[in-house]
C-alpha positions in Angstrom: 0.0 0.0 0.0 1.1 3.7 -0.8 0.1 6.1 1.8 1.2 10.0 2.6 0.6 13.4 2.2 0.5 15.8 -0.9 -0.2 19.4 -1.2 -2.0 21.7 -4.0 -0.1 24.4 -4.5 -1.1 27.4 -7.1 -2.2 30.7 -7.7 -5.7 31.5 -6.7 -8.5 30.3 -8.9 -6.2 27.7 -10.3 -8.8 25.2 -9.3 -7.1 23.8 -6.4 -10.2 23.5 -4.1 -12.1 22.1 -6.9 -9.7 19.1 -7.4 -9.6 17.9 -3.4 -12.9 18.2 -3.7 -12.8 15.6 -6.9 -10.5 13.5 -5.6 -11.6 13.1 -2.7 -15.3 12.6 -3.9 -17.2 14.9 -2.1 -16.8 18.3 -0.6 -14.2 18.8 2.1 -13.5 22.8 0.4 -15.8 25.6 -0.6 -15.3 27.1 -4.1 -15.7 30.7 -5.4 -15.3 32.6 -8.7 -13.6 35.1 -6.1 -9.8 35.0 -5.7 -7.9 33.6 -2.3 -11.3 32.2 -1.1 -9.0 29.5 0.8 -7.3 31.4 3.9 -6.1 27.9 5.3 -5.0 24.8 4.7 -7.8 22.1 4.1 -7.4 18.8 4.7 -8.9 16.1 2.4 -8.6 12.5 3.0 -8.8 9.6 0.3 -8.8 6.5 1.3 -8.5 3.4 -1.3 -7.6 -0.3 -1.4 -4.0 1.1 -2.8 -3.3 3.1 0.4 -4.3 6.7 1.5 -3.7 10.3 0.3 -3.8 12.9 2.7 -4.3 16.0 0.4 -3.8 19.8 1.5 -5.5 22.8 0.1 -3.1 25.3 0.2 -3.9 29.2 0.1 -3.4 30.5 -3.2 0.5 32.0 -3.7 0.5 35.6 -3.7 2.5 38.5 -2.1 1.4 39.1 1.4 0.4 42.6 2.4 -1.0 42.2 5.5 -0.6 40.0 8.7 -3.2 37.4 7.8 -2.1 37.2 4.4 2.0 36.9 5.5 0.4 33.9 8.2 -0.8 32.4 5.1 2.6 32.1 3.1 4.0 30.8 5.8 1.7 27.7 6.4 2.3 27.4 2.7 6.1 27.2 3.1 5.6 25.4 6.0 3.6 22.5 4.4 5.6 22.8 1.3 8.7 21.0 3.3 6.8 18.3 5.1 4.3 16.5 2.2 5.5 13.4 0.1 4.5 15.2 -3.2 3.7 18.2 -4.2 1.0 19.2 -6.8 1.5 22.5 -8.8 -1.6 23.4 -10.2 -2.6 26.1 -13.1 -5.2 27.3 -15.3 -4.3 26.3 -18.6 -6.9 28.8 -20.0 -4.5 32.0 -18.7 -1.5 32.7 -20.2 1.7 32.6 -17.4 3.4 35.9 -16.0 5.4 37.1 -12.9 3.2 35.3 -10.6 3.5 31.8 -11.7 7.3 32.8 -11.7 7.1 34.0 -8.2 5.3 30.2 -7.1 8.3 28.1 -9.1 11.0 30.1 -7.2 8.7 28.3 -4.5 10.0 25.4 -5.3 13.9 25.8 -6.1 15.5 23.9 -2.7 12.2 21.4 -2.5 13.7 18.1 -2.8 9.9 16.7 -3.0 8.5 14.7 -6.9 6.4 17.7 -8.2 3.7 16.8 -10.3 3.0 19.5 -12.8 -1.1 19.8 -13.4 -2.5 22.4 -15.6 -5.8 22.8 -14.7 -9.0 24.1 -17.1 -7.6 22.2 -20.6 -10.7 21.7 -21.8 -11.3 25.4 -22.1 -11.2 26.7 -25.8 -8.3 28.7 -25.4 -6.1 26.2 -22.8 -6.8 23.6 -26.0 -5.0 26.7 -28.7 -1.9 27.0 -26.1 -1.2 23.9 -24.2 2.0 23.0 -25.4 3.2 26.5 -25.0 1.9 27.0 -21.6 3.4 23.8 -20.4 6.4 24.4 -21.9 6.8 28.0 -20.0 7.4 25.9 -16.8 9.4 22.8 -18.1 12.1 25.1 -18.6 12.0 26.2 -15.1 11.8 23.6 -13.2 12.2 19.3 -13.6 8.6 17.7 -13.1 8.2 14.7 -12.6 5.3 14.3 -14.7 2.8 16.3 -16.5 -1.3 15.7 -15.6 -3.9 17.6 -17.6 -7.2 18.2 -16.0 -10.3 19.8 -16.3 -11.2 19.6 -12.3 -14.4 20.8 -12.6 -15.4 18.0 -15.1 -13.3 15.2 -13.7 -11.1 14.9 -17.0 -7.9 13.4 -16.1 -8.7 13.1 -12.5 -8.4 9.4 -12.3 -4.7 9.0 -13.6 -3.6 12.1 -11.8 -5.0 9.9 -8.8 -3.3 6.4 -10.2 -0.2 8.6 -10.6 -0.2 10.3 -6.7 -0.5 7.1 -5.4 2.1 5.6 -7.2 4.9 8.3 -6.3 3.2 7.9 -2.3 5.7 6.2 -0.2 5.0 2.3 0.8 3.2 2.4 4.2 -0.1 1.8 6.1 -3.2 4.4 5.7 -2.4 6.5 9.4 -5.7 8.2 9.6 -9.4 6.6 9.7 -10.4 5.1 6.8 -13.9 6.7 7.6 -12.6 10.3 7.3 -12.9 12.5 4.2 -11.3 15.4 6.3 -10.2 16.5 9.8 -11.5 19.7 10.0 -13.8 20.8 13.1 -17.1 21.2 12.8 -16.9 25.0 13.4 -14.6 25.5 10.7 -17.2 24.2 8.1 -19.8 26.1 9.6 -17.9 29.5 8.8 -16.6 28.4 5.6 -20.3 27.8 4.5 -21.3 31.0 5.6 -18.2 32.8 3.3 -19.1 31.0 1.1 -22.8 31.9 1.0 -20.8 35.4 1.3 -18.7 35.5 -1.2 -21.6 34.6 -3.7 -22.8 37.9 -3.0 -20.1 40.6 -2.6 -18.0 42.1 -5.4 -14.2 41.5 -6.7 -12.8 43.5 -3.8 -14.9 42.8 -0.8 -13.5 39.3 -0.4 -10.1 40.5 1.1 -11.6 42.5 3.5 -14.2 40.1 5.4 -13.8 37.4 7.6 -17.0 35.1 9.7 -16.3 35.2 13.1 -18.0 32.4 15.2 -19.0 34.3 18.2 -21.2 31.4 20.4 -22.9 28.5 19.5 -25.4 26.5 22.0 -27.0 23.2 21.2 -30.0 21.5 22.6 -32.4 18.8 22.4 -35.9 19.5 21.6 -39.3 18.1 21.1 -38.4 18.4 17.4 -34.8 17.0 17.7 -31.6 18.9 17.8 -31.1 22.5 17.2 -28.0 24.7 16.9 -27.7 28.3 17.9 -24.7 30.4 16.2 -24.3 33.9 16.5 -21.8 34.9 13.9 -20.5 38.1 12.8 -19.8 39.2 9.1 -16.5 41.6 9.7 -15.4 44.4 7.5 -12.8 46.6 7.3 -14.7 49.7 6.7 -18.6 51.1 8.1 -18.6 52.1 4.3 -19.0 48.4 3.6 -21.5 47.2 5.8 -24.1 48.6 3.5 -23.0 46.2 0.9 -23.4 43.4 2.8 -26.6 44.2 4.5 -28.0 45.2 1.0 -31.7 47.5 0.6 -33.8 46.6 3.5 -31.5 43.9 5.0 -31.9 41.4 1.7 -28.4 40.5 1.4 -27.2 39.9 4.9 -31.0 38.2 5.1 -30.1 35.9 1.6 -26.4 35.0 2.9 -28.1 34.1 6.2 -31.0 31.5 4.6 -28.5 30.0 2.3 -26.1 29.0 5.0 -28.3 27.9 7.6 -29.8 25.3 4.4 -26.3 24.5 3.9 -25.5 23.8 7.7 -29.1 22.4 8.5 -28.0 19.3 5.6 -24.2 19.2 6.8 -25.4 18.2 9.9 -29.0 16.9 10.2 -29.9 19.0 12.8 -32.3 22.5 12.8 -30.4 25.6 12.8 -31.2 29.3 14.3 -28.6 32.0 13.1 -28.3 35.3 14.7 -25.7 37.0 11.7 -24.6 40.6 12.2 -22.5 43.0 10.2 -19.5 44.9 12.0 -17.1 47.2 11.0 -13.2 46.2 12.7 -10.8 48.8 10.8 -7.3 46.8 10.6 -9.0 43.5 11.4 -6.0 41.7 8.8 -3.4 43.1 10.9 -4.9 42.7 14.2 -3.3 39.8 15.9 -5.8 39.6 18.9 -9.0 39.3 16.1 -6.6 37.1 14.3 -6.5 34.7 17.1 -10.2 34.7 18.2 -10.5 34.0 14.4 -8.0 31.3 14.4 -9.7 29.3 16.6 -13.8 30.3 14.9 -12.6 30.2 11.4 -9.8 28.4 11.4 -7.7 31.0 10.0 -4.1 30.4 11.3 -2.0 31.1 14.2 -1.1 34.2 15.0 1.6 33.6 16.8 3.4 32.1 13.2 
C-alpha cells in the first residue's frame, strides 16, 4: 500500500479546491469565482484499497500585504517542506506571467516529486496554447510528470490519482479510513457561511471580510436537535457594511438562509442563526481578532 501526504499548491482560482474536492469525492473545500477564497490549509482524506492520500489545500500563492495574508505564506512554506509530493496546479486557460514565476522560485530547494497539473484544458483557449503554456514551466523547473485536468469535469482526475498514489511512499493508511477530512465542525460552519458570502459581494470585498463564530449552544428539543450560532460578518470599513446588508437587510438576510440550508443538511440538525455586520478597521493586521478567528474560522496562528 502507498500512503502519505501531498499538497496543492497554485495561484488562486487555479482550481485547487475544486480538485480535493474531486478526488476526494465529495466536498471537504468551498469554491468561489472570487480570488484567495481558501485562507487555510484544508485537509482532504482519500482512502482506497492502494493506500491513503492525505491531500492539503493550500492558500493561493501571492505577495502578502498584510498579517493574515503573511500567516498564510507561511503555512504554505511550512507544508511545502513536510508532504510526500507536491502538486503545482494552473489554469491552462490564462497565459503565465510574474506570478507563476514567483510560485516556481517556490520550489527551487524542494527536494519533494512535483507533479506539474495544468488545470482548465478543456477550455477553448487552454486547448490553442497547451503546449506553449506547459512548456513556459518545463524550462523552469524538472517535473516529474505532466497531468492535464479539467477539475471541474473530472477529465484526467483518475490518472492524476493512479499517478499520486504511485509516487506515495509504501506504508499503512495512518488516519481513519472513515474520514474525508479532519476539519472541526466549526470550521465548516464558517466556511459555509463565506461561502454563502462570497456569492454575493464584489471583486474586492472578499479581502476585506472574515465570519467570526462568536457562540454557539445546542439543545435537544421536542423536534430534535437544534443549533444556535451567532456569527459576525467583519469588515474593514462602516462604508461596507451597507453592501453586505444590502436594501432593507436582503443580502445579509439571503447570505443568512443559504447558509443555515447548507449547515441544516451538513449536519441533520435545525439551525437558528443570529448574523450581524460589523465594521473592525485593521481587522487583517490585528493579531488579537486574528487569534479569536484562528480558533472560529480556522484561520491560522497568530503567533506564526
Amino acid at each position: 500500500m502507498h500512503s502519505g501526504t501531498v499538497a496543492l499548491l497554485g495561484r488562486p482560482n487555479a482550481g485547487k479546491s475544486t480538485l480535493v474536492n474531486a478526488l476526494v469525492g465529495e466536498k471537504v473545500a468551498i469554491v468561489s469565482a472570487q480570488p484567495q477564497t481558501t485562507r487555510h490549509r484544508i485537509t482532504g482524506v482519500l482512502t482506497e484499497g492502494r493506500g491513503q492520500m492525505v491531500l492539503f489545500d493550500l492558500p493561493g500563492v501571492h505577495r502578502p500585504l498584510h498579517r493574515l495574508n503573511a500567516q498564510m505564506m507561511h503555512i504554505l512554506r511550512e507544508t511545502l517542506t513536510e508532504v510526500d509530493v507536491i502538486v503545482q496546479l494552473f489554469d491552462a486557460s490564462q497565459a503565465p506571467g510574474a506570478g507563476e514565476r514567483f510560485v516556481i522560485e517556490l520550489l527551487a530547494d524542494i527536494g519533494q516529486p512535483v507533479v506539474l497539473v495544468p488545470n482548465k484544458v478543456d477550455l477553448a483557449h487552454a486547448e490553442r496554447h497547451i503546449g506553449q503554456r506547459i512548456a513556459f514551466y518545463t524550462e523552469q523547473h524538472a517535473y516529474v510528470s505532466v497531468q492535464p485536468i479539467s477539475a471541474l469535469k473530472g477529465l484526467g482526475v483518475a490518472e492524476l490519482k493512479a499517478r499520486l498514489f504511485d509516487l506515495l511512499p509504501e506504508a499503512e493508511p495512518w488516519l481513519d479510513p472513515e474520514l474525508t477530512t479532519t476539519q472541526s465542525e466549526s470550521f465548516f460552519i464558517t466556511e459555509l457561511i463565506r461561502e454563502a458570502m462570497l456569492g454575493r459581494v464584489s471583486d474586492e470585498l472578499p479581502f476585506q471580510t472574515a465570519v467570526h463564530l462568536r457562540h454557539r449552544e445546542e439543545e435537544e428539543t421536542g423536534r430534535g436537535a437544534l443549533l444556535r450560532l451567532w456569527v459576525d460578518l467583519v469588515v474593514e470599513r462602516d462604508s461596507q457594511k451597507g453592501i453586505l446588508v444590502g436594501a432593507g437587510g436582503q443580502t445579509v438576510k439571503a447570505i443568512g438562509t443559504e447558509a443555515r440550508q447548507q449547515i441544516e443538511r451538513l449536519l441533520g440538525a435545525r439551525v437558528y442563526l443570529d448574523l450581524q455586520v460589523k465594521a473592525h478597521p485593521g481587522w487583517r493586521d490585528d493579531r488579537r481578532l486574528l487569534a479569536e478567528l484562528s480558533s472560529s474560522e480556522g484561520v491560522l496562528d497568530p503567533e506564526e
